[in-house]
N, C-alpha and C positions, 0 to 999 in steps of 0.2 A: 549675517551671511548664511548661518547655518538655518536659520528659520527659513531664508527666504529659497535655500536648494530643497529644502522639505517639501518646500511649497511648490517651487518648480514640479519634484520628482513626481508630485500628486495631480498635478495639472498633466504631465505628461501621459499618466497611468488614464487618465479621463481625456483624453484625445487618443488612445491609442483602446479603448474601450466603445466609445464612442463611432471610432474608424472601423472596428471589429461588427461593433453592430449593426451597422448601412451595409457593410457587406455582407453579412447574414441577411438581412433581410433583402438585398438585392438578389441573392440566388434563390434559385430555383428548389422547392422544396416537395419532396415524394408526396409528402402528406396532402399537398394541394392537390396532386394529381388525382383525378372522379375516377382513371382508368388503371391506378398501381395498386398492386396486391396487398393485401395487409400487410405482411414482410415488410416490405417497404417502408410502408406509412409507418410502421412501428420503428424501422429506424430513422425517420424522419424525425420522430416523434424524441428518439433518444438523444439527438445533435439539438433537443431546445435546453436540457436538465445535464449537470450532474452531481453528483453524489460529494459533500466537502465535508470532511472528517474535523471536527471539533476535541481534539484530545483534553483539552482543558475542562470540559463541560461533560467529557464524558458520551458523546451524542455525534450523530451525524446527519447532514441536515441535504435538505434539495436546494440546488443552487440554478437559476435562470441566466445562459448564456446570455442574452437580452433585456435591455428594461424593459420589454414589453413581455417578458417570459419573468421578469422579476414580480413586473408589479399581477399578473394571470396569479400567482404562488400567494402573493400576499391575499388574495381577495378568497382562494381559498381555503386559506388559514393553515397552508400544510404542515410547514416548520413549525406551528405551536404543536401539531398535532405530535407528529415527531419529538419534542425536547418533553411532551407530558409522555406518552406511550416508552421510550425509552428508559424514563425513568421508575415505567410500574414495573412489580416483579411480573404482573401477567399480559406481558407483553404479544405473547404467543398468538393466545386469544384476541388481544385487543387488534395485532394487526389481522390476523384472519377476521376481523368484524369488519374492516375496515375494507379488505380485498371483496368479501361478499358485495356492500354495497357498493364497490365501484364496479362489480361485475354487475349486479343489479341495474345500476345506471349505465350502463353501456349497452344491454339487453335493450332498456327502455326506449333508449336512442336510436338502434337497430330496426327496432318496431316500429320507432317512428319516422324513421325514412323510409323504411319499405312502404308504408303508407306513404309517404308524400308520393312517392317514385309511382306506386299503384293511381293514385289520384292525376297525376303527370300523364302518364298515360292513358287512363279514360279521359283527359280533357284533352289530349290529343288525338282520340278517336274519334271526340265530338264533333273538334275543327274540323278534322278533313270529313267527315260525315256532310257538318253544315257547309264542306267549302264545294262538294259533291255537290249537294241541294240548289247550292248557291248558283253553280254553273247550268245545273240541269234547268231552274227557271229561268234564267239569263236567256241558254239556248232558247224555251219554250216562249220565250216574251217578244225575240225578235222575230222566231217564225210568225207568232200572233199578228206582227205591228207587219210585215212584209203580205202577210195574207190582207191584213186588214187595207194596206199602203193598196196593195192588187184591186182588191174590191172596188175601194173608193174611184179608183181612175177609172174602172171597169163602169160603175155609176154615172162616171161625168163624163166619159165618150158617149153613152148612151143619153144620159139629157141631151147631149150638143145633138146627138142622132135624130132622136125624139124634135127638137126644136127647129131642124132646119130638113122643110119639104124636098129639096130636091137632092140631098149630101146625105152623104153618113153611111152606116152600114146597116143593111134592111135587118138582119139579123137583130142588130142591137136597138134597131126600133121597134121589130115585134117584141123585145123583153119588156119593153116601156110604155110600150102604146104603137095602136096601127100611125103608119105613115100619115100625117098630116092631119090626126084626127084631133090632135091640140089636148088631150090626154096625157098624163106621165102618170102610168102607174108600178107602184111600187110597194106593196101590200106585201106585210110578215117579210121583209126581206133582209131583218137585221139588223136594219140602218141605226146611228147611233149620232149623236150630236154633232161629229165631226164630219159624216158625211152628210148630213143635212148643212152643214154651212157650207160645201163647195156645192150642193146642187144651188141652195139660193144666190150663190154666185154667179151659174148660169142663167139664173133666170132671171139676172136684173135687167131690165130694158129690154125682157124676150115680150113679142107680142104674138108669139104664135102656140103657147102651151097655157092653156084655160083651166085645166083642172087638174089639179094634183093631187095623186092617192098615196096616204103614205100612213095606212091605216095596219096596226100590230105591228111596231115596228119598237124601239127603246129612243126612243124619241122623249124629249124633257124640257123643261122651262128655256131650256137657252138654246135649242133647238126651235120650239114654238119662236123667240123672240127673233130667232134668223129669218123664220119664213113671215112674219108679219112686219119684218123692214122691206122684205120685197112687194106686201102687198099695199105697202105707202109708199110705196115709188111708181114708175113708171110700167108696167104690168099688164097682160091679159090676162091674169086668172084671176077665176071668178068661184072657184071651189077647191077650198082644201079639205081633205079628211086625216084630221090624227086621231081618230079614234083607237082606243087600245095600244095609247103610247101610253107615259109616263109625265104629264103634261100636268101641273095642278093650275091653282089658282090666276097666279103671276106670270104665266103662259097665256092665258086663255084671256085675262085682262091685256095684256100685249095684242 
């Protein structure tokens, strides 16, 4: 009976240790906080440790509220350091050796947050620098694609103009060729592969535009290969010029 109330009282003492310690680490602690003054954090720092007086040994040692503040103590071997240093006469010195290098190591850690925090910051400079850049070409690419979207229709009203004698708008036929002269020309005017495949769109099954000038223009193999489906089809033209495109071998074989 008496073994087993020992055993009880010990089981008790380690459920009520146990319950102490989920509460501690459920609250809230200064030291966690990035924005509490040192004060603070240093009494944060004082609710992990305290101080347990060993009369029999003659010593007094650091005790961890926490098994996770016990076992932090053991790994840094503090209590051996304590029962050796208490027991030299030159104590004095040995803990002022001991205070230097934990100031030392806490300087070191200082330094090296301020560097992390300085590095934090220049790659937070950089983000919004690149997210600056990021937006400014976005802007610049739609303008591009809306000018370019402009042009192309600007082109394919004017073929349809160019193609059909009696319709259209004379303006956008003199840009292309005189009224019914069966001409489409379009010399240095920029054109680029995607506007070459909506003009050869117009021009399938056109029988009224014979000659097509589309000479200096960025015109390229799969441009060449658009305007040589049209002229295996159904078609009146009878003269292309891509001269001073960008046209190689596997264009000009097309």
């Amino acid at each position: 009976l008496q073994a087993n109330t020992i055993r009880l009282e010990a089981l008790q003492r380690m459920a009520e240790e146990r319950e102490e310690n989920l509460k501690m680490e459920n609250e809230p602690r200064p030291e966690d906080d990035a924005d509490a003054d040192p004060e603070s954090k240093l009494a944060g720092g004082r609710l992990r440790f305290y101080v347990e007086s060993k009369p029999a040994l003659g010593v007094s040692l650091v005790k961890g509220k926490r098994s996770k503040d016990r076992e932090w103590l053991e790994t840094k071997d503090c209590n051996s350091f304590l029962k050796k240093v208490q027991k030299n006469p030159n104590i004095k010195d040995m803990l002022i050796q001991r205070i230097a290098e934990l100031y030392g190591l806490s300087m070191v850690q200082e330094e090296e947050a301020s560097r992390l925090e300085s590095d934090i910051k220049q790659r937070e400079q950089e983000i919004e620098h690149l997210t600056h850049k990021n937006v400014y070409y976005n802007d610049k690419l739609s303008l591009e694609e809306e000018a370019k979207r402009r042009t192309l229709l600007r082109y394919v009203h004017a073929v349809k103009a160019a193609a059909s004698v009696g319709d259209g708008d004379t303006r956008e036929r003199d840009e292309v060729g005189s009224p019914g002269s069966g001409r489409l020309q379009l010399p240095e005017a920029g054109l680029t592969d995607e506007e070459v495949h909506a003009i050869a769109a117009m021009l399938r099954g056109n029988t009224t535009i014979v000659e097509l000038n589309l000479r200096g223009n960025l015109i390229t193999d799969e441009g060449a290969r658009a305007i040589a489906a049209v002229l295996n089809g159904r078609t009146a033209l009878r003269n292309v010029d891509l001269r001073g495109n960008k046209v190689g071998r596997p264009g000009l074989r097309a």
